[in-house]
C-alpha positions in Angstrom: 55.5 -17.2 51.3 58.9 -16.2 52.8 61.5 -18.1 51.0 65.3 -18.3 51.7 67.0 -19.0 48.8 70.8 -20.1 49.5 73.1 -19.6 46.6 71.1 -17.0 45.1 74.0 -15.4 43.1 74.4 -18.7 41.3 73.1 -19.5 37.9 70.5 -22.0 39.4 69.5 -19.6 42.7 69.4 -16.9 40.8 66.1 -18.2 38.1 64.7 -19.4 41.5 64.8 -16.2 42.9 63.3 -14.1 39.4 60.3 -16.8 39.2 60.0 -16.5 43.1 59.8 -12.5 43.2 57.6 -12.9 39.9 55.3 -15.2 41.6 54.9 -12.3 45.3 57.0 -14.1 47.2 59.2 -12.1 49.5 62.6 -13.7 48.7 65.6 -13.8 50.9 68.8 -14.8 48.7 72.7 -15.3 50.6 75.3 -14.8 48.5 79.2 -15.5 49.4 81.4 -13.4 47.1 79.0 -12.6 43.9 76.2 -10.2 44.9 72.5 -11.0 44.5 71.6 -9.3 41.6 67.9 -10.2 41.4 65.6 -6.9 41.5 63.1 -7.6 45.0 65.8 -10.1 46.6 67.1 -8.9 49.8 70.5 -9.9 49.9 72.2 -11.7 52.8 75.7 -12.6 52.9 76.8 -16.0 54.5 79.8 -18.6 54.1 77.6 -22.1 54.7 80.7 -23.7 55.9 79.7 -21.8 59.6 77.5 -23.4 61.1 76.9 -20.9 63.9 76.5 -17.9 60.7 73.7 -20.4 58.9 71.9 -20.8 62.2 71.7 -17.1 63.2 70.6 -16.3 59.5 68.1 -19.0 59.4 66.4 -17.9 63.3 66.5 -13.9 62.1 64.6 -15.0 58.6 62.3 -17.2 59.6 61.5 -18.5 56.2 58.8 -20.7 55.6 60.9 -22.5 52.7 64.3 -22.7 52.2 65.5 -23.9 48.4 69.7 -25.3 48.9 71.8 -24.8 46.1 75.0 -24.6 47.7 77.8 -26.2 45.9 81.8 -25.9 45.2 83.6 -28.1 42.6 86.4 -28.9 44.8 85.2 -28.1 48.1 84.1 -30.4 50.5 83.4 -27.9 53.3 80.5 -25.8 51.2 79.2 -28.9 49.1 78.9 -31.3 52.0 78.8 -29.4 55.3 77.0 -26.8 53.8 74.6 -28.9 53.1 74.3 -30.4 56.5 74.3 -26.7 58.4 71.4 -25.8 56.5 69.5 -28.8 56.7 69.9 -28.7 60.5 69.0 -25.2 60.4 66.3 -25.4 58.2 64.7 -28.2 60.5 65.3 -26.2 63.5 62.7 -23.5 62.7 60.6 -25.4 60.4 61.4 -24.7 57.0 60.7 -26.9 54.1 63.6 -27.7 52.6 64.0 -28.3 48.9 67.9 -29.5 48.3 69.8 -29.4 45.1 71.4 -32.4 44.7 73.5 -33.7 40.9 73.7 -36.7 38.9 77.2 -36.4 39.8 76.8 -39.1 42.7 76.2 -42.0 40.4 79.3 -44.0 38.7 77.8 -44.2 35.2 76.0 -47.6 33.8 73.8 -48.1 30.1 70.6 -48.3 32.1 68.7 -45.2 33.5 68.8 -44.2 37.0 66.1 -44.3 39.1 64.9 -41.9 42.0 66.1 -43.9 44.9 69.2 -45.4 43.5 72.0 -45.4 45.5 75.0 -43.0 45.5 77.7 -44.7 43.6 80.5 -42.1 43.0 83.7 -42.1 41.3 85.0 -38.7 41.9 85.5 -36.1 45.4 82.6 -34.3 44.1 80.5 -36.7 43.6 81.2 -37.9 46.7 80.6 -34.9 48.4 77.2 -34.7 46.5 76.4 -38.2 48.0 77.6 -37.1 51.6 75.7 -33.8 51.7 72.3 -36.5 50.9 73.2 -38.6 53.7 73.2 -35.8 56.0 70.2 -33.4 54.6 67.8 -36.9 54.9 69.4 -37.6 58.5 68.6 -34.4 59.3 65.6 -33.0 58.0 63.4 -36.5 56.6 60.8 -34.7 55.1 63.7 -32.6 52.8 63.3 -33.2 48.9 66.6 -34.1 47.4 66.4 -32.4 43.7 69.0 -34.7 41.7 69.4 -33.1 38.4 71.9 -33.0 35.5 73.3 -30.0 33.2 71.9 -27.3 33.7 71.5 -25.2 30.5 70.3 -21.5 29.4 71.7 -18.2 28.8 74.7 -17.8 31.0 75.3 -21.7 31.5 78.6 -22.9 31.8 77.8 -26.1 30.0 76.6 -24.0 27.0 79.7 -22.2 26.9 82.0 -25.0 27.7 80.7 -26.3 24.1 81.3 -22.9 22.6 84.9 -23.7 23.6 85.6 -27.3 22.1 83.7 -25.7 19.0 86.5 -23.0 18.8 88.9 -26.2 20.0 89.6 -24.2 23.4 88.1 -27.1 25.0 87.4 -30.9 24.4 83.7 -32.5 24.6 83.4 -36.6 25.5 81.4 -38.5 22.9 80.7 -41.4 25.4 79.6 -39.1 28.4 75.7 -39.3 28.2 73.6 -36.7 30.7 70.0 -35.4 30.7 70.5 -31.9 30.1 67.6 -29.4 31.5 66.7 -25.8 30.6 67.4 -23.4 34.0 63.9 -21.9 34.0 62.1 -25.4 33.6 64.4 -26.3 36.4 63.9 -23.4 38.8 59.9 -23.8 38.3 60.0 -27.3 39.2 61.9 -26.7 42.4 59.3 -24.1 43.1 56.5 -26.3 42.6 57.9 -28.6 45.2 58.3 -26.6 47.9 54.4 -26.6 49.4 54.1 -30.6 48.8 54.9 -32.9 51.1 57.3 -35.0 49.3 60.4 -36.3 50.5 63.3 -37.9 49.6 65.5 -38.1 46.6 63.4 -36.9 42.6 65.0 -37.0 39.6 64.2 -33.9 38.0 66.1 -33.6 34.5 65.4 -33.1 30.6 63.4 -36.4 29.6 66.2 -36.6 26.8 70.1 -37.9 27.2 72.4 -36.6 24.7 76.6 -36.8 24.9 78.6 -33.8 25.8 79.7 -34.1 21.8 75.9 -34.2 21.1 75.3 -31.0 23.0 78.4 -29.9 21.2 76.8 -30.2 17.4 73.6 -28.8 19.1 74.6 -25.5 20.0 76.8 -25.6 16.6 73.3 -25.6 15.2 71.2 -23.5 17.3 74.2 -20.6 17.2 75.0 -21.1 13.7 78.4 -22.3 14.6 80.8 -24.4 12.1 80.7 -28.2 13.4 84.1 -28.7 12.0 85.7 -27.5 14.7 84.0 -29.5 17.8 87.3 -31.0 19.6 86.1 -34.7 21.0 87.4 -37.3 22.8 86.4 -40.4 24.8 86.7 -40.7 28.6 88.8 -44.1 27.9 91.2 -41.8 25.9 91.2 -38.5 27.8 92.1 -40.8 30.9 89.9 -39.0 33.8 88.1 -40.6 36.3 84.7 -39.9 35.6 81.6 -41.1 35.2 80.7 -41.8 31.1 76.5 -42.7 30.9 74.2 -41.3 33.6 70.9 -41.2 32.4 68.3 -39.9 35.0 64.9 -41.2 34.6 62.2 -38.4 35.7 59.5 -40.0 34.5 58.2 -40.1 38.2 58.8 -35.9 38.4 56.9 -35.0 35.1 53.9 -37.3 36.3 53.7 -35.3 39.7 54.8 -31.9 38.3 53.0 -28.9 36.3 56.5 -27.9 34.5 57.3 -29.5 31.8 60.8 -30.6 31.4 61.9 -29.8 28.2 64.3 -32.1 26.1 67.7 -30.4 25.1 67.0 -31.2 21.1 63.9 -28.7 21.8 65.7 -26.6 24.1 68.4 -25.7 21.5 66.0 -26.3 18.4 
């Protein structure tokens, strides 16, 4: 298969590309400012904010498959436009699209999320998240829209950000519930998806929620880290507008899927 792989020097492109080249796939990967550095990946740089520079890249490849992972905190251009260039580009020459989308479009509630509920943010990047859906199913319907959660592993920023509140260099909500998953179970899932036919929105996350505090005391554990020093708060205290329980149920994913998402409890046993 010939497989485009946009964001391919992030930590979630990156495993996708490894199991991807691992699996004989001839791998395409872009890149912005961090090179690829995936052994068999032949680099391409390309800013997905141009829509002319995605549709060039896209007609020279000619992938088969194209797996979306293009994202910037606090950047609408690349996490919502981005999104849409590709899509309309990936349509145009008849790529399968798998897209990356986050939990990060819902607003938070005690019950679980299910695959098609609807965007509900609270924050620019959610929204952004939400917006780059809109246009990825208006543009390419048969797309799958990958909504995960943390994504966790060596080199994950979410591991690391509890390395900080554990060293009190950073502060971990105890009412902010997510469904952490492992990188690798993550990037073989997407995988799997790309020669179905399924469209539309999947949860794919760990099967387990667990605070940002509980993640916290996890990797205390795992590391052989003193607890003592976890800095916590609440959402309610800390003041920001975010969402505090979003609980994605892939029950639907690890029915139709292979992989098996892993729970973070086993993750970080």
């Amino acid at each position: 298969m010939n497989l485009l792989v946009v964001g391919a020097s992030g930590f979630l492109g990156a495993e996708v590309c490894r199991q991807a080249v691992a699996a004989g796939h001839r791998v395409s990967g872009t890149y912005h400012s961090a090179a690829v550095a995936v052994p068999g990946v032949a680099p391409r740089r390309l800013d997905v904010t141009d829509r002319a520079a995605v549709r060039a890249l896209m007609t020279e490849v000619r992938p088969e498959a194209v797996v979306a992972t293009p994202y910037r905190y606090d950047d609408w251009a690349v996490t919502a436009d981005g999104a849409a260039h590709i899509a309309c580009a990936s349509a145009e020459v008849g790529a399968r699209l798998v897209h990356l989308s986050s939990d990060a479009l819902h607003a938070g509630r005690p019950t679980p999320y299910a695959d098609d509920d609807v965007p509900t943010p609270l924050h620019p990047y959610g929204a952004a998240k939400a917006a780059a859906e809109t246009a990825v199913r208006a543009l390419d319907p048969g797309a799958v829209l990958v909504r995960t959660s943390l994504i966790v592993g060596e080199g994950s920023k979410q591991i690391q950000l509890c390395r900080d509140a554990l060293a009190g260099r950073a502060v971990l909500f105890t009412d902010e519930a997510r469904c952490p998953v492992h990188v690798t179970d993550l990037a073989a899932a997407v995988l799997e998806l790309v020669p179905t036919d399924l469209a539309g929105p999947l949860n794919v996350a760990g099967p387990e929620a667990v605070s940002r505090a509980g993640m916290g005391l996890l990797v205390a554990r795992h590391e052989g880290l003193d607890p003592a020093g976890l800095k916590t708060s609440t959402i309610a205290e800390a003041g920001p507008h975010r969402p505090a329980e979003v609980r994605l149920d892939s029950s639907r994913a690890a029915g139709l899927l292979r992989t098996r998402l892993r729970g973070i409890s086993e993750v970080l046993a």
